[in-house]
N, C-alpha and C positions, 0 to 999 in steps of 0.2 A: 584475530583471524579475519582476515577478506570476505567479504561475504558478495559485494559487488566491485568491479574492477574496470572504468573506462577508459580508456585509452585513444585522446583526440577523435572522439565519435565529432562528427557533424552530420548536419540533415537539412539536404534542399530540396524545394519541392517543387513544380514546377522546371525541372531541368531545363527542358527542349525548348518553352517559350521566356518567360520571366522568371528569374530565379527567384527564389526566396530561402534566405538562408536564417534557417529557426536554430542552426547551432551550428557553432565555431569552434569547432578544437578542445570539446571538453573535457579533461582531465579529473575524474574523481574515483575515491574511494572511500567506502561506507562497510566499517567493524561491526562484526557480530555484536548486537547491545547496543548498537547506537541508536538513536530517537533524532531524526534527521528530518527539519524542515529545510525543504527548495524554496523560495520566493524569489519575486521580482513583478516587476508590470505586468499587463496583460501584453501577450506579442514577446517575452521574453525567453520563452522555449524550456521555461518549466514541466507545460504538459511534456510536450515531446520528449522532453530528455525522461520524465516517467512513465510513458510508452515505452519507450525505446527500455529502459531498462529493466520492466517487464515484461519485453518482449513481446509485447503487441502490434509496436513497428520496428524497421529494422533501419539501420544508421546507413547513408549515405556512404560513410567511409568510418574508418577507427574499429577497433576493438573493444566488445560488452564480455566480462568474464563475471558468470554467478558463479562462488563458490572453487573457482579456480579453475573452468571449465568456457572455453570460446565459446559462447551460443549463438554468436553473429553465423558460425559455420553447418549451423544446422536445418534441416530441412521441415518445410511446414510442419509435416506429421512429428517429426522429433520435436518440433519448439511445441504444438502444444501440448505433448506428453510432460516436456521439460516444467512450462507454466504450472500445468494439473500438481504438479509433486513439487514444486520448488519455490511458488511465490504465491503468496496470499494478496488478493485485490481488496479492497472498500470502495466504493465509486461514490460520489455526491450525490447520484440519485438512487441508491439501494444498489436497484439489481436485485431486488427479488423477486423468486415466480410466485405470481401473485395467487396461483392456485393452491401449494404448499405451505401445509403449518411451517411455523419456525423451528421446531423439530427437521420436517423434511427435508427447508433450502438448506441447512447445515449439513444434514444427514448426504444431502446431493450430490456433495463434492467427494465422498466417501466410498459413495455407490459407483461412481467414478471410477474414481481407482481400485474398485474392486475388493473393497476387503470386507470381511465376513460381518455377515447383519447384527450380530451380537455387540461387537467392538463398534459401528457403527452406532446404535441406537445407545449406547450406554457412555461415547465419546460426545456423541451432539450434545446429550441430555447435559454432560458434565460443563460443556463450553458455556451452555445456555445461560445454566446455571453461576457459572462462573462470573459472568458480563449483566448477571443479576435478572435475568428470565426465566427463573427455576418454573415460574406458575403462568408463566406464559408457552409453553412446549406448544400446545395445539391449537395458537390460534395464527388466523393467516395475518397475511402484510396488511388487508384494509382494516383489520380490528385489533391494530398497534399504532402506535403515535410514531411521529419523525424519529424520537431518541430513539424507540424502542425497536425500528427499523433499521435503524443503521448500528445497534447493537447487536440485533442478528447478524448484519453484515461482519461486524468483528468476527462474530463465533464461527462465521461460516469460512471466512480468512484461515481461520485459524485452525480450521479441521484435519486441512492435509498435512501439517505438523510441515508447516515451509521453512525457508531456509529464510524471508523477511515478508515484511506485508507491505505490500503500496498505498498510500492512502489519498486519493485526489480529492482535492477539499473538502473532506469528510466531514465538517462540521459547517457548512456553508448556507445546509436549507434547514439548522438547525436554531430552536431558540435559544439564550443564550444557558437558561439552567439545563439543559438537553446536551448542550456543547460539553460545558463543564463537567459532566456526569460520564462522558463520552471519555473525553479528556484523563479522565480520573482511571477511568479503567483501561484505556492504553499504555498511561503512565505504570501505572500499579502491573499489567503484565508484563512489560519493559522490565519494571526495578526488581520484579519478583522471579522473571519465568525469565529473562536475559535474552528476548522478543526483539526482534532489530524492526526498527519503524520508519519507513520513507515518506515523510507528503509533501507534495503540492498544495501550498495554501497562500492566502491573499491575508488571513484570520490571524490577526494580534494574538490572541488564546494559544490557539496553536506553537505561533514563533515563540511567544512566552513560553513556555512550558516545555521547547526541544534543548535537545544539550548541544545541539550546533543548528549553526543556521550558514545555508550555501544560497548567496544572491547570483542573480540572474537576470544581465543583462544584454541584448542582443545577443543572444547566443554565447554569450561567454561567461564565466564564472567569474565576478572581478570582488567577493568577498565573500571567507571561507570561516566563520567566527565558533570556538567551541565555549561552553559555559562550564561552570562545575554544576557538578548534580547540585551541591547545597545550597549555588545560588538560583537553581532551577527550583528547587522548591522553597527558599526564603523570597522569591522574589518575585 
């Protein structure tokens, strides 16, 4: 099943004075279950093409389908409703409120969309726990480590039960046993819970460890490589 669908998106910036064209005609598709790393140089339109297909910016020209569904043709108020319910972020630098337990920033995105305080409080508690923070619920973002922050970040992904999660180099301000631990439990809810995983990374670890790797260069896709699962984990 499609879960994201582009169709020759490109994106320039600067129109009116100095173009700069971050992407040319991209052409991609990413299956429910897949564990998908983006790479390429810095200037190669990685990020952008992970805005743009989380809908944080919108494409120059071409056609972005989540789910089978045009979201190029939607309107502010609609795309962020669309985001809230349909795609889970991680960013490199958290993104958590630094006044809320790790209980809360999970619980956030729940209160969000509205759904009743019970199925809340007992859905964060289960993520937390999941990503290996069962004993950490009530403590904030300053009296947790890098790993332990961007583990929240997973649970908090993962709360609005999305259609994929984005992850821009999630493992970037991480140490390397932090990484790996990280690592382990995006894989492990990928192989387990059938979790579809986008990133932008620059991080060996990462491209190691995805079942396809899509390069990026000047704005264009010029290698689209899939692995098997057995040599993702033998190798």
């Amino acid at each position: 099943m499609e879960v994201i669908k582009t169709e020759n998106i490109t994106k320039v910036y600067n129109e009116t004075k100095i173009p700069v064209h971050a992407l040319n005609g991209v052409d991609l598709v990413i299956k429910k279950g897949e564990f998908t790393a983006i790479v390429g140089p810095s200037g190669s339109g990685k990020s952008t093409l992970l805005n743009i297909i989380g809908g944080l910016d919108n494409p120059s020209s071409g056609v972005l389908s989540v789910g089978g569904q045009d979201i190029t043709q939607l309107k502010e108020s609609q795309l962020i409703d669309f985001r809230l319910n349909n795609i889970g972020f991680v960013f490199q630098a958290y993104n958590l409120i630094p006044v809320l337990t790790a209980l809360e920033n999970v619980a956030f995105i729940m209160q969000l969309q509205k759904k009743p305080k019970k199925e809340v409080h007992q859905r964060a508690t289960e993520l937390l726990t999941e990503v290996g923070l069962g004993d950490r619920l009530n403590n904030r973002p300053a009296e947790l480590s890098g790993g332990q922050q961007q583990r929240v970040a997973v649970a908090r992904a993962l709360a609005s039960k999305p259609q994929f999660v984005l992850a821009d180099e999630p493992t970037a301000n991480l140490d390397s046993k932090s990484a790996e631990n990280l690592l382990d439990i995006m894989a492990r809810l990928n192989q387990e819970e059938n979790i579809t995983f986008v990133f932008s990374t620059h991080d060996p670890r990462v491209i190691n460890r995805a079942h396809r790797v899509v390069t990026l260069e000047d704005g264009k896709i010029v290698k689209d490589e899939h692995k098997q699962r057995e040599e993702v984990i033998n190798g």
